[in-house]
N, C-alpha and C positions, 0 to 999 in steps of 0.2 A: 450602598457599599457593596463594593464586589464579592466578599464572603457571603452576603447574605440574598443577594441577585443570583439565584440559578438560572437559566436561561433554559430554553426548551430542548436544544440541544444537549444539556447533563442529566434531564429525565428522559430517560431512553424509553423506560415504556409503564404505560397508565396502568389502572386495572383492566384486567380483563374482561371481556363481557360475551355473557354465556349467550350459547346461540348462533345465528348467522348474525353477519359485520358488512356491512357494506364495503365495496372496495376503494370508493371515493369518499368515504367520510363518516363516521360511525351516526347511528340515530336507529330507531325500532321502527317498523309499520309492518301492515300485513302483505303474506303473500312476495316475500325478500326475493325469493328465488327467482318469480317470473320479471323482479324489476331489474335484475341482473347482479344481485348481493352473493356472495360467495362464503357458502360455510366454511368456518375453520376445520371442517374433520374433511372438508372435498380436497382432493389432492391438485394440485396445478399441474398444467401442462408445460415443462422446462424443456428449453434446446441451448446446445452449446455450442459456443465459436470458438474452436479449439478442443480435440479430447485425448491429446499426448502429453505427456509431463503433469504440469502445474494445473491444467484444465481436468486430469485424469481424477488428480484430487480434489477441483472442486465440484466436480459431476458426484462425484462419492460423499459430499459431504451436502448431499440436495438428492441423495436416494430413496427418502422418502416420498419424494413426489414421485409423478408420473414426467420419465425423461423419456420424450419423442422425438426427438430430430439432432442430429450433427453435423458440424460444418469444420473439417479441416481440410489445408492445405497439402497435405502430404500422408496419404493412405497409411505407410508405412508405420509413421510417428503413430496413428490413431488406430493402429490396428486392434491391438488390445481390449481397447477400452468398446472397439466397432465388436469385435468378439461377444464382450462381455454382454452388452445391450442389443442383440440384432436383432431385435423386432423397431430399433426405431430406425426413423430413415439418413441416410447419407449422402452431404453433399460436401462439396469444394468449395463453393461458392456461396458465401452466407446469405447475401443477396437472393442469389436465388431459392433458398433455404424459406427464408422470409416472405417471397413473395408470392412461392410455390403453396406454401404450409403455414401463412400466418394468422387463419381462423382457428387453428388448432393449436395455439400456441400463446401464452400466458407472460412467459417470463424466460429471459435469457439469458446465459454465464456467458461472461467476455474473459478469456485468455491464452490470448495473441498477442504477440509482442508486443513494446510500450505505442511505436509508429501507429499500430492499425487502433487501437482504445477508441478514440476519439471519434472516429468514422463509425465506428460501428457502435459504439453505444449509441450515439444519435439517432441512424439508420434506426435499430430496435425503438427507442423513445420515439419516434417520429409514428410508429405504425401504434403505441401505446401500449408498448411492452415494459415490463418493468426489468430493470436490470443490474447483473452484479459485473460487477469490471474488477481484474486484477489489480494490484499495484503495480505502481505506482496510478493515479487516474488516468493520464496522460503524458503524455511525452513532454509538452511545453504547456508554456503559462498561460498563452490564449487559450487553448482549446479545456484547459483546467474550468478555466472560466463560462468558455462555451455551453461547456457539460454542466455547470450548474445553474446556468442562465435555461436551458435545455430542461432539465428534471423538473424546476420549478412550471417550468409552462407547460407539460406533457403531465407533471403530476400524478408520475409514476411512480412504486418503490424503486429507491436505488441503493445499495451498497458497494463501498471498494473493497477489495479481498485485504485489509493488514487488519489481520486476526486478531491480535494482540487486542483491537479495540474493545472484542466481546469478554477480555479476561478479568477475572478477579484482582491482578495485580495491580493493573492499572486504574482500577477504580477507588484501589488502595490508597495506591501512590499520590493520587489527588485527594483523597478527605484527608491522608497526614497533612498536606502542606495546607490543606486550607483549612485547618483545624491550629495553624500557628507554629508549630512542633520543631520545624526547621528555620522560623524565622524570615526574613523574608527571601527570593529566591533571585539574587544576582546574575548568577554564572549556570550554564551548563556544559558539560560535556561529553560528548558524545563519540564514540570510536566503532570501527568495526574492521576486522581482518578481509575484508570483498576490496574488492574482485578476485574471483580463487577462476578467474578467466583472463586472457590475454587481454593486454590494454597497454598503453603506451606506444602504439604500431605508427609507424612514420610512412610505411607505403602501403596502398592499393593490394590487395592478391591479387595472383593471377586470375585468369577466365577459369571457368573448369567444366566441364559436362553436367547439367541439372538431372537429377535422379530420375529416373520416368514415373517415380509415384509422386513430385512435388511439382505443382503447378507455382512456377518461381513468379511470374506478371502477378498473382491473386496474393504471393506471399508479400511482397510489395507494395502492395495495394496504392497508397497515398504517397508512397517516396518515388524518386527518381527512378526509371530504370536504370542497371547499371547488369554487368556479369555475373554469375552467379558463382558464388564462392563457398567453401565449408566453411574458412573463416567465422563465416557469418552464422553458421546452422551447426545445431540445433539450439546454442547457449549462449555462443557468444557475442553474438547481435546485438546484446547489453551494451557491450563496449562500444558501437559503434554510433555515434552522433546523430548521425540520419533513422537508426534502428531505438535504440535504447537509452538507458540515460547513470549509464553505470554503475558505482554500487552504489549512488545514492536510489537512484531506481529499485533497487533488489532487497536494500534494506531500512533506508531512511524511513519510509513510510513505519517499518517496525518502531526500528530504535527510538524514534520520537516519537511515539505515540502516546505516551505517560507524559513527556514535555506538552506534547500540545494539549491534550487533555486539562493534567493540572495546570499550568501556567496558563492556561488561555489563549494563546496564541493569537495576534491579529499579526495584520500585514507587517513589516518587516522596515526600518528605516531604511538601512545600508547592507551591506553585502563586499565583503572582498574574501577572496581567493588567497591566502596570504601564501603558502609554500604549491608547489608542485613539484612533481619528477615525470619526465618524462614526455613531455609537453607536446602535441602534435594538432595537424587540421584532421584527422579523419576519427579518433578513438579519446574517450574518455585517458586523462594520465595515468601514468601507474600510483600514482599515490598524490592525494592534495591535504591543502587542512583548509576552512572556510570557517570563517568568524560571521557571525549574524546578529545585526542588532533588533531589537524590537523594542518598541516603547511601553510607557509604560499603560497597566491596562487596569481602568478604577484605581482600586490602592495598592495592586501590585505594582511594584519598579520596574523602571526597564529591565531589560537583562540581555547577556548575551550569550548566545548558542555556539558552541566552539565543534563543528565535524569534524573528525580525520576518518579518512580510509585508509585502506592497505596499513591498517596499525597492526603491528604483532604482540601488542600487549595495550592495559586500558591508557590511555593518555594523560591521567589525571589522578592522581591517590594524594589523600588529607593528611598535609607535610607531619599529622599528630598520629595518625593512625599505627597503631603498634605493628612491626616487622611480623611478613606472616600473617599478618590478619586477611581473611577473606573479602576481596573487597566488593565481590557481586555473588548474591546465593548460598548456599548451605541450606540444611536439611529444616532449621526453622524460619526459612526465610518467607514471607508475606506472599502471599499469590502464586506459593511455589507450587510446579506441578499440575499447569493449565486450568483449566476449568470443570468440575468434573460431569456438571449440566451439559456437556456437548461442544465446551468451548475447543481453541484449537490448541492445541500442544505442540510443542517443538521436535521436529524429527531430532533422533540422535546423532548426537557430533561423529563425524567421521576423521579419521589420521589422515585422510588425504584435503582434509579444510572446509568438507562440503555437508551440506543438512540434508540428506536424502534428495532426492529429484530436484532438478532443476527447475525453477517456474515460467511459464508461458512457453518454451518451445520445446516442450518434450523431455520424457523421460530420463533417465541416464545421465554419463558424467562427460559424454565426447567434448575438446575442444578447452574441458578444463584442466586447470593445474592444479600438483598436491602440495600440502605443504612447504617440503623439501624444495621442489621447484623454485617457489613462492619465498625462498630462505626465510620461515618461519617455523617454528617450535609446533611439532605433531602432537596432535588432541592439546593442545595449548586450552586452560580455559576463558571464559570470556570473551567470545569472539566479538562480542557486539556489546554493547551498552551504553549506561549514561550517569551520568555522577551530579545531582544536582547540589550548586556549594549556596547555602542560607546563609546566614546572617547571626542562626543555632546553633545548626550543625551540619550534617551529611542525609543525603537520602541516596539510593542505588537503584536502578532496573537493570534488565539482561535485556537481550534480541528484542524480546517480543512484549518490552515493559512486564515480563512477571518477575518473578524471586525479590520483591521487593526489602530492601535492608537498609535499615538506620545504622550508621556509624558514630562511633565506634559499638563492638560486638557488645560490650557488658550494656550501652545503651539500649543497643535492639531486644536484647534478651528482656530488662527490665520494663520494657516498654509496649503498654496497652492502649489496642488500636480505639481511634474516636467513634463515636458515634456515626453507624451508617448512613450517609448521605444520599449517595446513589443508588437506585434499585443495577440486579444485578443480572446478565446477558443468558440466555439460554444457551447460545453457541451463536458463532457467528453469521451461520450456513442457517440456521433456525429463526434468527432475526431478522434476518431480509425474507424469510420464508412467511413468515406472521406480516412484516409488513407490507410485501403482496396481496393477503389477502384480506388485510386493511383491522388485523386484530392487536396490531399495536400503529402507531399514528406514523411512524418513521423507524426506522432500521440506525443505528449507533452511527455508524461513519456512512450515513447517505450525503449526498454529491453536495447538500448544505454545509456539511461537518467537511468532508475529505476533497472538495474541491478548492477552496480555499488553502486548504494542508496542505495539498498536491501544489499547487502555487507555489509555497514557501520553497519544496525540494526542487521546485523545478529553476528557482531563482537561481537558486547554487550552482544548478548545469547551466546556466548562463554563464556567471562568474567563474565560471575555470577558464573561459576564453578570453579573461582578459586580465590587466596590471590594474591595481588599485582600486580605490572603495568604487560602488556602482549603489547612487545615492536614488530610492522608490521611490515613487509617487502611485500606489495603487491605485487611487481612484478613477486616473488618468491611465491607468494598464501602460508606465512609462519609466526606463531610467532618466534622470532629472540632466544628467552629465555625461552622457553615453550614447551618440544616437546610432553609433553601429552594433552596442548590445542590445538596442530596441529594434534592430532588425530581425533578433533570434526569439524572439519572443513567441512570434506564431508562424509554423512550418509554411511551409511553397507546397503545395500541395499538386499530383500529378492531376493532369484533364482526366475527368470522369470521376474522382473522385473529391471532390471539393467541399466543406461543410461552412454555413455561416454567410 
């Protein structure tokens, strides 16, 4: 029965065992070190692909190691962070990063836009590096797959950056439901106010002058050449189909991370796109909704996954829920307030729509929109969430699946959480750091867990490019009824860069 089958992927980590750990496989003998076993208190040697914006923060949340090398596109973006650390070295070219410096190098952070993920986590896994890739994994559903076909045969540690997985709430969110409380779990839905960046663009920008500190070919890398645009830099590259994969990219991996989790998640029947606005060939819409079916899994029911973006409020409240009632968080809300072992916490909401720093292309807020803009309600709350409707009653998460809350309020107040199921995340940056060094067996969301994930969000950026259901067949990597949506499945990759 599926309540009582946990699967190895919901024991994130065994006990621990004192001592040196091997890095391929736990067991004791003498003399660990000269067989090439790696203590837990030796510090790794980390390089970053990317150290402006969203990479600035995850080089900071891996400062306990030993960070020797960087690799960005654009001096400018990485200035800072090149300040901060200049005893390690600098290049443009990860490539050459790698295969300048890759005896002295352990483990690599990948974020760089969604396009480049794929190339270069390989690239790293190829030489037998272990690796963390931002979110989303990749840009599309083949190379989703690549990458976990990849880890598995390289046999490295891997983790995705959506935080949210190492938190307390979402390990919440899953023993309520699988503990019966809500009944069983039909519907979800899901909303978030993104893109707080331009989308919905019907033409090309003009050409423009490339900056003399960005090497625009290496920013590129895998896509088409084309002119170089600000359009595209330093954030909004999201929006752009060939670059990113909009706000399901930016935040889908969060918001569902408590869905996929509790519910289990396997491949997906159907998929249709049901609204859009603003519809174009080159940029993500300005706002879609996308219904997802999934079957059902053991004795869970199907259910379906209802996304809207560009919401400016949640999309979904329990037609019983009293006027005024808070429908995501409050001060006794379940996993509220991160994790405080080292998990990750949510930047604070900004009046211009944004969570601090933009992730994967640097720093700052160039190229975005503020609310007003955006004709949405300033510090509005709830920018992101999920409302999952049982069969009980109501369960709630925020962004990053914490603030978990039972509906209605006099419920959640009277109501004592089950029995712990799941051991619980040291931080996310900490978890792929122990699994490195082989003192837990896997890291939460490695490329087994979030490759798969990455699949489902990637399916939806399929389905905005077309009318009517677009019927899976996973096994087959195939829409069953589509065969120009199964063109978009896996990128055209430019010569010299090609993976698979």
């Amino acid at each position: 029965m599926i309540e009582t089958q946990f699967s190895r992927r919901h024991f994130f980590f065994g006990a621990l065992l004192a001592g040196a750990v091997p890095t391929a496989g736990f067991g004791s003998v003498p003399s660990l070190k000269q067989l090439g076993y790696k203590s837990p208190n030796e510090m790794l040697n980390i390089a970053a692909i990317g150290a402006g914006g969203q990479a600035a923060a995850d080089i900071r949340g891996c400062s306990s190691e030993n960070l020797v090398a960087f690799a960005d596109v654009d001096d400018q973006r990485a200035a800072a962070t090149y300040t901060q650390y200049e005893n390690a070295s600098k290049y443009k070219d990860f490539r050459r990063m790698l295969d300048k410096e890759g005896k002295n190098i352990d483990a690599v952070i990948i974020s760089c836009p969604d396009h480049m993920h794929a190339f270069a986590a390989n690239y790293c896994m190829e030489r037998g590096k272990h690796v963390y890739v931002q979110k989303p994994l990749t840009r599309t559903v083949w190379e989703a797959r690549f990458l976990t076909q990849a880890a598995a045969k390289y046999k490295v540690a891997t983790q995705m950056g959506n935080q949210g997985y190492s938190e307390e709430g979402e390990r919440i969110a899953a023993e309520i439901i699988w503990s019966g409380e809500i009944g069983d779990v039909t519907e979800v839905h899901c909303w978030t106010d993104r893109p707080v960046w331009p989308q919905g663009i019907a033409t090309l920008p003009p050409e423009e002058k490339v900056p003399e500190t960005l090497d625009w070919d290496l920013w590129l890398g895998p896509a088409a050449m084309r002119p170089y645009s600000s359009a595209y830099l330093p954030f909004s590259w999201r929006a752009w189909y060939d670059f990113g994969s909009g706000a399901l990219g930016d935040i889908a991996c969060h918001v569902w991370g408590a869905v996929n989790m509790a519910l289990r998640l396997c491949p997906p029947t159907s998929i249709e796109v049901v609204k859009t606005e603003g519809k174009n060939p080159y940029t993500f819409p300005k706002h879609s909704v996308t219904e997802i079916q999934f079957p059902a899994r053991g004795s869970m029911p199907p259910v379906k996954v209802t996304w809207t973006d560009a919401a400016p409020a949640p999309t979904f409240r329990p037609p019983d829920l009293p006027e005024g009632e808070p429908l995501i968080g409050g001060a006794d809300a379940f996993g509220a307030g991160g994790n405080p072992s080292g998990g990750f916490s949510m930047p604070a909401r900004s009046g211009a729509g944004g969570r601090g720093a933009p992730s994967g292309g640097g720093g700052g807020t160039s190229g975005m929109l503020s609310a007003k803009q955006l004709g949405r309600p300033v510090n509005q709350p709830d920018g992101s969430g999920a409302v999952f409707v049982g069969t009980k009653g109501y369960l709630t998460s925020d962004n990053y699946g914490a603030n978990i809350r039972l509906l209605p309020e006099a419920r959640h107040k009277a109501y004592q959480l089950p029995s712990q199921v799941l051991t619980r995340s040291p931080g996310h940056y900490r978890d792929w750091i122990r699994a490195c060094k082989g003192i837990a067996p896997e890291a939460c969301s490695n490329f087994a867990i979030a490759g798969p994930f990455t699949e489902i969000v990637q399916l939806a950026s399929v389905a905005v490019h077309f009318e009517g259901k677009l019927e899976w067949d996973s096994a087959n990597m195939r829409f069953t009824n589509n065969a120009a949506a199964n063109e978009l499945l896996k990128p055209k990759f430019r010569k010299g860069w090609q993976i698979g």
